[in-house]
NUNUGU-440378 format. One record per atom (N, C-alpha, C): atom name; x, y, z; residue in three letters. Coordinates in Angstrom, 2 decimals, always signed. Layout:
+------+---------+---------+---------+------+
! atom !       u !       v !       w ! rest !
+------+---------+---------+---------+------+
!   CA !       X !       Y !       Z !  ALA !
...
+------+---------+---------+---------+------+
//
This chain:
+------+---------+---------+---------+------+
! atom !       u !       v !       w ! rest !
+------+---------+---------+---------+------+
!    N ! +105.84 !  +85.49 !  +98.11 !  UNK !
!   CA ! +106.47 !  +85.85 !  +96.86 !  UNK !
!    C ! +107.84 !  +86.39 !  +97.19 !  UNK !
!    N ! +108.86 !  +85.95 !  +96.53 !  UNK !
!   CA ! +110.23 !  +86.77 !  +96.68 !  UNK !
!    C ! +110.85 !  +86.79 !  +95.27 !  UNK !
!    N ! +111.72 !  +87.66 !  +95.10 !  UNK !
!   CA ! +112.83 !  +88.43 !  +94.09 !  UNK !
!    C ! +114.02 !  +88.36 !  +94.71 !  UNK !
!    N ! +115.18 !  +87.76 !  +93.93 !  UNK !
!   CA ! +116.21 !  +87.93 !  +94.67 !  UNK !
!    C ! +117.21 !  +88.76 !  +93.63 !  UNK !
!    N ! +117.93 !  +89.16 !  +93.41 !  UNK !
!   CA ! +118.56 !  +90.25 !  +92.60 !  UNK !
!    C ! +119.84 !  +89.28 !  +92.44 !  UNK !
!    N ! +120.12 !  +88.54 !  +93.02 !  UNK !
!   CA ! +121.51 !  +87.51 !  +92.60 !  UNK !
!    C ! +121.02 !  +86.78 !  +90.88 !  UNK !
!    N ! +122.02 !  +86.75 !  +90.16 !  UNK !
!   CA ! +121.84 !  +85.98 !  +88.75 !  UNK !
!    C ! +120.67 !  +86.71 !  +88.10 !  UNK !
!    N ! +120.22 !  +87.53 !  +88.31 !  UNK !
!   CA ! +118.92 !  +87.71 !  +87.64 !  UNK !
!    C ! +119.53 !  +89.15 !  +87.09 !  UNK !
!    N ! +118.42 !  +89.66 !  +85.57 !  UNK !
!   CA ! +118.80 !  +90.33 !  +84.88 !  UNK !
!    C ! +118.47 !  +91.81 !  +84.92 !  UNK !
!    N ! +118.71 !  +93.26 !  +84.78 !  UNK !
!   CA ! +118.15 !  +94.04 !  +85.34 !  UNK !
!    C ! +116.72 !  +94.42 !  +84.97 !  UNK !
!    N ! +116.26 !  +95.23 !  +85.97 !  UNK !
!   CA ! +114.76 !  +95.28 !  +85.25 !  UNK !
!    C ! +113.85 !  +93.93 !  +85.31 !  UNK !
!    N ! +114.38 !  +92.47 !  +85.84 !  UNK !
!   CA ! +113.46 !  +91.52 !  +86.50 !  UNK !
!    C ! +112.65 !  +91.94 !  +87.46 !  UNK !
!    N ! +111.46 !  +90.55 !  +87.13 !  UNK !
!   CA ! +110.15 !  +91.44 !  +88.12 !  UNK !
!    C ! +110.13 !  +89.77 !  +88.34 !  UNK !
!    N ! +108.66 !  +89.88 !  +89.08 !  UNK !
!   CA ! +108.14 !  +88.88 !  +90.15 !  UNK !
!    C ! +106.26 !  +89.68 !  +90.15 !  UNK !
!    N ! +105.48 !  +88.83 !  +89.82 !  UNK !
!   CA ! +104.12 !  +89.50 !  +90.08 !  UNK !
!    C ! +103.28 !  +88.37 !  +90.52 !  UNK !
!    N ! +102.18 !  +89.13 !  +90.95 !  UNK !
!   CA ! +100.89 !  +88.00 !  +91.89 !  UNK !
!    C ! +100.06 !  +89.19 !  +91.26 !  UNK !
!    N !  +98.73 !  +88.44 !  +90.92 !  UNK !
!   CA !  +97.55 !  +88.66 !  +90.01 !  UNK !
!    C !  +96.61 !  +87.99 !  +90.93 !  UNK !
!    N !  +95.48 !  +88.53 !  +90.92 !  UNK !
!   CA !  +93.95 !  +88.13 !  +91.08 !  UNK !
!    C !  +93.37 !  +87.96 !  +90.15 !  UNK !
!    N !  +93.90 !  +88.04 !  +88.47 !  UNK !
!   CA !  +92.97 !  +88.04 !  +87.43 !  UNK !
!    C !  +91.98 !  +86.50 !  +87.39 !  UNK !
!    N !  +90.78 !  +86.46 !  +87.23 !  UNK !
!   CA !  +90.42 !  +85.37 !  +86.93 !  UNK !
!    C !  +88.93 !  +85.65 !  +88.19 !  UNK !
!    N !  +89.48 !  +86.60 !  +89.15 !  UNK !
!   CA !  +88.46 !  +86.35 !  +90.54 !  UNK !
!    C !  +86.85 !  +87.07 !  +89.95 !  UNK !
!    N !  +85.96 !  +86.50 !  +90.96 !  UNK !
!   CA !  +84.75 !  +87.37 !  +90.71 !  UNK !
!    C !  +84.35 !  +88.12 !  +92.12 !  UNK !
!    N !  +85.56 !  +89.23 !  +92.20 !  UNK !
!   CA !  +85.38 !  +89.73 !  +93.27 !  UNK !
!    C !  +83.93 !  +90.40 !  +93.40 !  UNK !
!    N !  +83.36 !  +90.86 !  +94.48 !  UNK !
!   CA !  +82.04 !  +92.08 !  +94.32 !  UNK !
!    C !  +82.14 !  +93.26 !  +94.36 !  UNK !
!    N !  +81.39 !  +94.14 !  +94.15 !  UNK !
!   CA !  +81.96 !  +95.75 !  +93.79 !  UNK !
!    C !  +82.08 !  +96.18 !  +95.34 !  UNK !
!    N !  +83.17 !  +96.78 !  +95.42 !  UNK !
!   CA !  +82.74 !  +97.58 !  +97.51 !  UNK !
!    C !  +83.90 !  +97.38 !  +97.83 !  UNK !
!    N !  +84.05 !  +98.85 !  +98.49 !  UNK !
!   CA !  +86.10 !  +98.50 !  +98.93 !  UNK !
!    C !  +86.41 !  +97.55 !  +99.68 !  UNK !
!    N !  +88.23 !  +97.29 !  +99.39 !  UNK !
!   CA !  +88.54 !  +96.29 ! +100.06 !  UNK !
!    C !  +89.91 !  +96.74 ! +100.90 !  UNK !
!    N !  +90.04 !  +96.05 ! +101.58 !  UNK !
!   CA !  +91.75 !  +96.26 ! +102.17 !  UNK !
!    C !  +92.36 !  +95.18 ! +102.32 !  UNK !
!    N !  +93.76 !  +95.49 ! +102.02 !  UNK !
!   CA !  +94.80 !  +94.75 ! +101.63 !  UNK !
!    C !  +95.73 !  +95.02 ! +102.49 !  UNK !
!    N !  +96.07 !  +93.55 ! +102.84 !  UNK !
!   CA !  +97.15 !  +93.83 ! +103.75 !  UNK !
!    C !  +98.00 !  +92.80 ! +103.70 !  UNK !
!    N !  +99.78 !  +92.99 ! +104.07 !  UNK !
!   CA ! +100.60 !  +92.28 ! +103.68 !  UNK !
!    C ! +101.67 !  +92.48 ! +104.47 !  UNK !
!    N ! +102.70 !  +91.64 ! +104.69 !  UNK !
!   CA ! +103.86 !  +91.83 ! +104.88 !  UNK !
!    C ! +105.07 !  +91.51 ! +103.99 !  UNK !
!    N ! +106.06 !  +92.70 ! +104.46 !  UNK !
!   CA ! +106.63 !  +92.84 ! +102.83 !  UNK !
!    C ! +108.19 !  +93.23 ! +103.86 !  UNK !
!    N ! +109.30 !  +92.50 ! +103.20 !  UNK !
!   CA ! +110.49 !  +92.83 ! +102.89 !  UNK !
!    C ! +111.75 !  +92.94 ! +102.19 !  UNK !
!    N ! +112.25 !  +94.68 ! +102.41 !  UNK !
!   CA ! +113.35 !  +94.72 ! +101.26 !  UNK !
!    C ! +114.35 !  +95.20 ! +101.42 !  UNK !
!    N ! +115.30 !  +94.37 ! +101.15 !  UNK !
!   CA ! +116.82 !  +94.56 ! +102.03 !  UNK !
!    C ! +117.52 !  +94.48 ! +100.53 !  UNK !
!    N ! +118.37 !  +95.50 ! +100.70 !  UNK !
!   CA ! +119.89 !  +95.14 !  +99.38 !  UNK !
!    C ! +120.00 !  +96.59 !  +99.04 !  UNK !
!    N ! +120.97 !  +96.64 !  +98.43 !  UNK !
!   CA ! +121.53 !  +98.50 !  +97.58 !  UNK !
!    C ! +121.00 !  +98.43 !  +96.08 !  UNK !
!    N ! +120.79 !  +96.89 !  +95.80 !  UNK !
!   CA ! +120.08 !  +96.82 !  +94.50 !  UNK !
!    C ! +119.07 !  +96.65 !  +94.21 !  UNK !
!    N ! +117.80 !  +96.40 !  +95.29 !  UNK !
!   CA ! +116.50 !  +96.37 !  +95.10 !  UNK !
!    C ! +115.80 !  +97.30 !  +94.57 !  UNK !
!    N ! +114.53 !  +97.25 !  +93.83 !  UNK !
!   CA ! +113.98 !  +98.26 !  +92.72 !  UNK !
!    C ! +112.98 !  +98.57 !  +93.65 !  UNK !
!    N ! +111.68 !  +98.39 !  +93.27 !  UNK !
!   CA ! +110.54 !  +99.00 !  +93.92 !  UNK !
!    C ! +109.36 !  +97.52 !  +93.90 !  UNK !
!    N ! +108.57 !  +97.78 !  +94.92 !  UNK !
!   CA ! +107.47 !  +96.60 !  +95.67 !  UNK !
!    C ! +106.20 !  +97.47 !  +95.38 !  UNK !
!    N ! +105.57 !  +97.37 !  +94.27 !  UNK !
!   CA ! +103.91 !  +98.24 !  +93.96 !  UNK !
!    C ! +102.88 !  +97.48 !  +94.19 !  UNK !
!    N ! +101.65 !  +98.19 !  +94.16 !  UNK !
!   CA ! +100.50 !  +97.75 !  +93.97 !  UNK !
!    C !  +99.35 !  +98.18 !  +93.24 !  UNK !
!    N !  +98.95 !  +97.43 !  +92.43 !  UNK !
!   CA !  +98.32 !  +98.44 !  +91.34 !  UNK !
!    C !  +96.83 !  +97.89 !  +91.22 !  UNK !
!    N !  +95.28 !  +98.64 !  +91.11 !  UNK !
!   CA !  +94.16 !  +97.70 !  +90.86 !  UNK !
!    C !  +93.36 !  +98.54 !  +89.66 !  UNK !
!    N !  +92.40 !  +97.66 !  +89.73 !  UNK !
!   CA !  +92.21 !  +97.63 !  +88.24 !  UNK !
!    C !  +90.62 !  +97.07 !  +87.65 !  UNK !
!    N !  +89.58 !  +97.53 !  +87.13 !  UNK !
!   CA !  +88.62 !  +96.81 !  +86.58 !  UNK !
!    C !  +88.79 !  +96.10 !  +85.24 !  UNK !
!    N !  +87.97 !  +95.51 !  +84.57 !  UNK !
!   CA !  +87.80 !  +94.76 !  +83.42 !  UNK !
!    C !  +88.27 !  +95.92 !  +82.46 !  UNK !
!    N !  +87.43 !  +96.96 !  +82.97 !  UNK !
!   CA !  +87.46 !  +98.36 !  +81.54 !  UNK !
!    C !  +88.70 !  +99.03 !  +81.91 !  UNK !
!    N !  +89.27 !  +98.89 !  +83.11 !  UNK !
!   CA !  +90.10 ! +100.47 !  +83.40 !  UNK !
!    C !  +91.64 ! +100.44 !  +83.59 !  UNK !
!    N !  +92.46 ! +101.37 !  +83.33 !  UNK !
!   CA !  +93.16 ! +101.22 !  +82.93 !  UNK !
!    C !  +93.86 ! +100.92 !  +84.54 !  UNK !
!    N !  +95.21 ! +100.15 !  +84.95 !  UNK !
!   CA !  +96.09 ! +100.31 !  +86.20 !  UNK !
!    C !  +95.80 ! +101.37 !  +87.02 !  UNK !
!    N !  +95.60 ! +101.58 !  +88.60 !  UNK !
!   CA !  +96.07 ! +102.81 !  +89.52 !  UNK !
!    C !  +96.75 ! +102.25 !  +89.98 !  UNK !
!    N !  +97.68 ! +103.27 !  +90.47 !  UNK !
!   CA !  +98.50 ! +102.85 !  +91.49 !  UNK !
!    C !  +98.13 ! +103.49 !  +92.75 !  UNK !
!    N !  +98.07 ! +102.09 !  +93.86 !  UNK !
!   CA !  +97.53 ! +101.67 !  +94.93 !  UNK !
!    C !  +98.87 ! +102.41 !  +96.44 !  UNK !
!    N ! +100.01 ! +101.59 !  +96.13 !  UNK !
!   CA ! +100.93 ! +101.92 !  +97.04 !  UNK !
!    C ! +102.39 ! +101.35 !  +96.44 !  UNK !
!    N ! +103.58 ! +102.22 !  +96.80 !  UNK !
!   CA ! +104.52 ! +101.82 !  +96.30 !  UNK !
!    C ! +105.78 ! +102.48 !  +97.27 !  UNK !
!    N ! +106.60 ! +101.20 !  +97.38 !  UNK !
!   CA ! +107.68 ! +101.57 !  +97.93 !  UNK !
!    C ! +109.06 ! +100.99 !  +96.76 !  UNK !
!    N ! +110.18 ! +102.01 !  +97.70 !  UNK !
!   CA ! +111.61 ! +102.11 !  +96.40 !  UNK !
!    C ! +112.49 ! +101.57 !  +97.07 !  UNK !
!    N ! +113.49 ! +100.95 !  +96.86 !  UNK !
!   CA ! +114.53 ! +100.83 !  +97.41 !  UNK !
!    C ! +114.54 ! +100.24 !  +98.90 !  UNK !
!    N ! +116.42 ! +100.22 !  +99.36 !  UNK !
!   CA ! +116.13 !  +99.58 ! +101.01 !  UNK !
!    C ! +115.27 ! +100.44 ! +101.71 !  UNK !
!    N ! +114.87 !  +99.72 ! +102.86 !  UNK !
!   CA ! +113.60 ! +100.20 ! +103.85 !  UNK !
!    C ! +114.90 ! +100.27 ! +105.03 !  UNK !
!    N ! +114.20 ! +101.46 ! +105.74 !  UNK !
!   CA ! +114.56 ! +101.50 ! +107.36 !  UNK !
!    C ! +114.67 ! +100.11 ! +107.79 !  UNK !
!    N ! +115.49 !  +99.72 ! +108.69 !  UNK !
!   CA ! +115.48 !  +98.91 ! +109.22 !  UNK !
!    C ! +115.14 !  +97.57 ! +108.48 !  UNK !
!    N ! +116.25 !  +97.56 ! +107.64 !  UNK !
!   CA ! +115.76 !  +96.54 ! +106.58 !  UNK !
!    C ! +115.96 !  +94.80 ! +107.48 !  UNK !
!    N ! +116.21 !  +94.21 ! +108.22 !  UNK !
!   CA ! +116.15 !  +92.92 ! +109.20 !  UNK !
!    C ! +114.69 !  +92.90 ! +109.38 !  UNK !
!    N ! +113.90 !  +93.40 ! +109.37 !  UNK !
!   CA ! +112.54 !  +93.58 ! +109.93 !  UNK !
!    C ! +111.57 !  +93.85 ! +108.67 !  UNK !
!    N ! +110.20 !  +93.16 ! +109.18 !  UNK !
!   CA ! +109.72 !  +92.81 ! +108.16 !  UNK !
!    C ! +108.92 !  +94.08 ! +108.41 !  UNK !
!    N ! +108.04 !  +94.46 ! +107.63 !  UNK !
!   CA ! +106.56 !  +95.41 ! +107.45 !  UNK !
!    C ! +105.59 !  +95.58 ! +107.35 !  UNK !
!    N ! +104.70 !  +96.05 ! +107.64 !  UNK !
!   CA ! +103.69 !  +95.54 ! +107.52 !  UNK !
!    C ! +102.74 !  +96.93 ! +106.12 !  UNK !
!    N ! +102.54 !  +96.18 ! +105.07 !  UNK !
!   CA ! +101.20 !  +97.67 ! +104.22 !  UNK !
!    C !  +99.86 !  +97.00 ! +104.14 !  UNK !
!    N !  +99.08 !  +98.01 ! +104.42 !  UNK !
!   CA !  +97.89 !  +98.52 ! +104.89 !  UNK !
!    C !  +96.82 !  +99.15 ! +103.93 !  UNK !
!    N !  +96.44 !  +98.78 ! +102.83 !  UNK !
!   CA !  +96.29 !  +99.35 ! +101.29 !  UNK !
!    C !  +94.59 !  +99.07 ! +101.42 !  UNK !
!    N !  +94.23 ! +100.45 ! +101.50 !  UNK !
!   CA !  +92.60 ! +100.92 ! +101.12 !  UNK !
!    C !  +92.68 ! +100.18 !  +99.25 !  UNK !
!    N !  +91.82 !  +99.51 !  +98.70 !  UNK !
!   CA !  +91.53 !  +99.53 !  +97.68 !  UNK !
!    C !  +90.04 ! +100.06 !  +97.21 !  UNK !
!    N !  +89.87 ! +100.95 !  +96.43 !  UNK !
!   CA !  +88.60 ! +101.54 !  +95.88 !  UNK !
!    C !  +87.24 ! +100.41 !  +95.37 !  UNK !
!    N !  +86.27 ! +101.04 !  +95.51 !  UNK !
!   CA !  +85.11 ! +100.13 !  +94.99 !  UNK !
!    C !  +85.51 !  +99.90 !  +93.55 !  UNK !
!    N !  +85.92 !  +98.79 !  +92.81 !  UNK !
!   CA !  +85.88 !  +98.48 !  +91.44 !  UNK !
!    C !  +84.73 !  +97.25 !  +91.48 !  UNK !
!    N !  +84.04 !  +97.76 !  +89.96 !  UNK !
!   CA !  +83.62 !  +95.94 !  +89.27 !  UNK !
!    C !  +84.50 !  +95.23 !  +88.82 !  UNK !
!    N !  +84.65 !  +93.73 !  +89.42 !  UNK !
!   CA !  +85.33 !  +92.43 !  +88.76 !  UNK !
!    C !  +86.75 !  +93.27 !  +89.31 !  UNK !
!    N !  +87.19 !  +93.32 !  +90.39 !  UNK !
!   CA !  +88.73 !  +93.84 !  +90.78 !  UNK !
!    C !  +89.56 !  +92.82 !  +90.27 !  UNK !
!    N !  +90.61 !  +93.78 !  +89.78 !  UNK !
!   CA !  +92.08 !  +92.76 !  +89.50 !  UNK !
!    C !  +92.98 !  +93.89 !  +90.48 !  UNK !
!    N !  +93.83 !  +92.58 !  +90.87 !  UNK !
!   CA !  +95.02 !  +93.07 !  +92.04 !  UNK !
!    C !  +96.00 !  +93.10 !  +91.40 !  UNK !
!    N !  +97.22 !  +93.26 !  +91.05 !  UNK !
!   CA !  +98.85 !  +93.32 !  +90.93 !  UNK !
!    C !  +99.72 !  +93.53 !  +91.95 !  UNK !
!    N ! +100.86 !  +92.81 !  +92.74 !  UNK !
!   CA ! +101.61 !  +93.23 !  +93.51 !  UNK !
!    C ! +102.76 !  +92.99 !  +92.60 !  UNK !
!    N ! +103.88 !  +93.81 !  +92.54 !  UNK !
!   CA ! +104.55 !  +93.43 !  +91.59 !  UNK !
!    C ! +106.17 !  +93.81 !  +92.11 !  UNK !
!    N ! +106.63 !  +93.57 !  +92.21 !  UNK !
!   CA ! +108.67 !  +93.76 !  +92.16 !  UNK !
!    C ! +109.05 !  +93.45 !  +91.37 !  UNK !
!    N ! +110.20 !  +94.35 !  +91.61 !  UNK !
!   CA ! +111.50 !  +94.44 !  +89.98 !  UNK !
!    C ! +112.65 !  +94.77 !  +91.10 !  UNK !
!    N ! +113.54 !  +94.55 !  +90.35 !  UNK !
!   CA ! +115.34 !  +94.81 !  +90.53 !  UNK !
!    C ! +115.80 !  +95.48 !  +90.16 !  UNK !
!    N ! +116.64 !  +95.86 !  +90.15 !  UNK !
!   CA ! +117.57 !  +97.30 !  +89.60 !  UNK !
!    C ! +119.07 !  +96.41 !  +89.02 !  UNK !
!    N ! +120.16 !  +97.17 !  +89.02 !  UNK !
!   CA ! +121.17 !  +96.67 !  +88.26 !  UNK !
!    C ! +121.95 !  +95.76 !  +89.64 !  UNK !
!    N ! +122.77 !  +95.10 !  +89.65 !  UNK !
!   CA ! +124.43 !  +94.91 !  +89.96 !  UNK !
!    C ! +122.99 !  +93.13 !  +90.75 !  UNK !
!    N ! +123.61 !  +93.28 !  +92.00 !  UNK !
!   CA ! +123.13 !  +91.42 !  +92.54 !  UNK !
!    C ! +123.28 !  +91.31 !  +94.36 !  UNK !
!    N ! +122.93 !  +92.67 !  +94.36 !  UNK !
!   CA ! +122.72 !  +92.51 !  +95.88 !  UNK !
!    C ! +121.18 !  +93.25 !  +96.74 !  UNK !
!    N ! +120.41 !  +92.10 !  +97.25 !  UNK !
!   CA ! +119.31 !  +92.52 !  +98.02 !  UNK !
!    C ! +118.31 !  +91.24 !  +97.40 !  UNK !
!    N ! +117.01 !  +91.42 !  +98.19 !  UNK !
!   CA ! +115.84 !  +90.65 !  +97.76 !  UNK !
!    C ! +114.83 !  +91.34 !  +98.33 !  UNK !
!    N ! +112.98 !  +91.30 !  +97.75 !  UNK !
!   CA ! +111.83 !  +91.59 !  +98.19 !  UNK !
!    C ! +111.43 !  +90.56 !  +98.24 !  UNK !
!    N ! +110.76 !  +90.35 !  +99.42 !  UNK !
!   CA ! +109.69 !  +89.02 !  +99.61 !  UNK !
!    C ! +108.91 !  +89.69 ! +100.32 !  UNK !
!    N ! +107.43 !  +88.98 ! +100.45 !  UNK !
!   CA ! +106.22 !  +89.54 ! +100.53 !  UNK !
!    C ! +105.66 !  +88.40 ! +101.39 !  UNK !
!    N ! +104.25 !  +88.40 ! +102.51 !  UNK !
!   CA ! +104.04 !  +87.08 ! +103.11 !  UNK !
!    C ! +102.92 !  +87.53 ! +103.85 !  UNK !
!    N ! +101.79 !  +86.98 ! +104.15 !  UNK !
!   CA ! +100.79 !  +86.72 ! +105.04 !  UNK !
!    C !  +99.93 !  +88.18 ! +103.92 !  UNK !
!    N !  +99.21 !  +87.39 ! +103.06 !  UNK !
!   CA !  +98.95 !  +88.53 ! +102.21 !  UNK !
!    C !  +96.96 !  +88.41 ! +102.86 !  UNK !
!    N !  +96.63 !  +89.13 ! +103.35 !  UNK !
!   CA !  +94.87 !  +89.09 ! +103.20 !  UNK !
!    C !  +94.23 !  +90.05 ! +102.81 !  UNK !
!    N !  +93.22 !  +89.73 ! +102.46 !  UNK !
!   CA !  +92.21 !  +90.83 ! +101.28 !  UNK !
!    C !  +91.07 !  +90.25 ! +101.71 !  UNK !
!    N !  +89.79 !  +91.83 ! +102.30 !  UNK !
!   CA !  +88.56 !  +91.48 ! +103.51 !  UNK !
!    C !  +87.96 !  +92.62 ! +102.70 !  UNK !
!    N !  +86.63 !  +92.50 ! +102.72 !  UNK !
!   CA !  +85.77 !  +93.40 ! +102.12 !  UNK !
!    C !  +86.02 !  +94.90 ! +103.41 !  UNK !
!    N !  +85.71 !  +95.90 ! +102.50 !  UNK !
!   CA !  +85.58 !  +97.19 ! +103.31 !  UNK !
!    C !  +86.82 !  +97.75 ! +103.57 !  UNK !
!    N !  +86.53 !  +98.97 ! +104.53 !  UNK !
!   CA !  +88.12 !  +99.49 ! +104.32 !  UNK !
!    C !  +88.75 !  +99.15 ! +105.39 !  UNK !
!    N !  +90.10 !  +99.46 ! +105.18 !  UNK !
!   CA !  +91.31 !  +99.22 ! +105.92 !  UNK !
!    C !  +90.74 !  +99.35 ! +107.56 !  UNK !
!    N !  +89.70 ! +100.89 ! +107.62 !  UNK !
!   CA !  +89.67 ! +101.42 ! +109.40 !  UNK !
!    C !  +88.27 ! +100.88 ! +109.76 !  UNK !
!    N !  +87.55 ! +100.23 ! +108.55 !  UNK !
!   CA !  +86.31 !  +99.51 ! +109.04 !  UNK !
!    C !  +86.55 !  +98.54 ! +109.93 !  UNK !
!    N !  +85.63 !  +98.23 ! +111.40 !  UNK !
!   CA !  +85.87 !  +97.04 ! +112.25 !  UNK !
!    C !  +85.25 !  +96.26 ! +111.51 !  UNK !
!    N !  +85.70 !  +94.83 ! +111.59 !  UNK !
!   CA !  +85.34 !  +93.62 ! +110.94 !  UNK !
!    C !  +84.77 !  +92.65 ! +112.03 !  UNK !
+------+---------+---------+---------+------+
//
């Protein structure tokens, strides 16, 4: 997934959904690589969610990253929900310089420090 902040309007987003899955109830971890380079980039979230409940927020980063040439890696415990919905979502901020892109996304039952 990427956002690029060139031509685009402020307050543009970019999202990836799981809606539709029949995940099973029992934590999961999420893991991804994610980068965000520019003075105009907004914020890269993650938000989950059951059928009934309203958004949490999962993990969220703002703006340029340290060492923005280099990609990252997040590491996201998700809670036991029924029927999980995922959101990863980016937005932009004002003016047309920077981009978030996101890549090698996997999602494994249990948590993040469970051996698999």
């Amino acid at each position: 997934m990427f956002i690029e902040t060139t031509g685009n309007f402020d307050g543009s987003w970019a999202i990836l959904n799981t809606d539709g899955t029949n995940f099973e109830a029992c934590p999961w971890c999420l893991s991804f690589q994610y980068h965000m380079n520019g003075p105009d980039i907004g914020t890269l979230s993650v938000v989950a969610r059951n059928t009934t409940s309203s958004l949490s927020s999962m993990w969220t980063k703002t703006g340029q990253q340290p060492n923005p040439d280099s990609w990252k890696t997040a590491t996201i415990d998700i809670p036991q929900y029924s029927n999980l919905h995922i959101t990863i979502k980016a937005t932009r901020e004002a003016d047309d310089q920077g981009d978030i892109a996101i890549d090698n996304i996997n999602l494994k039952s249990g948590t993040c420090t469970c051996k698999y």
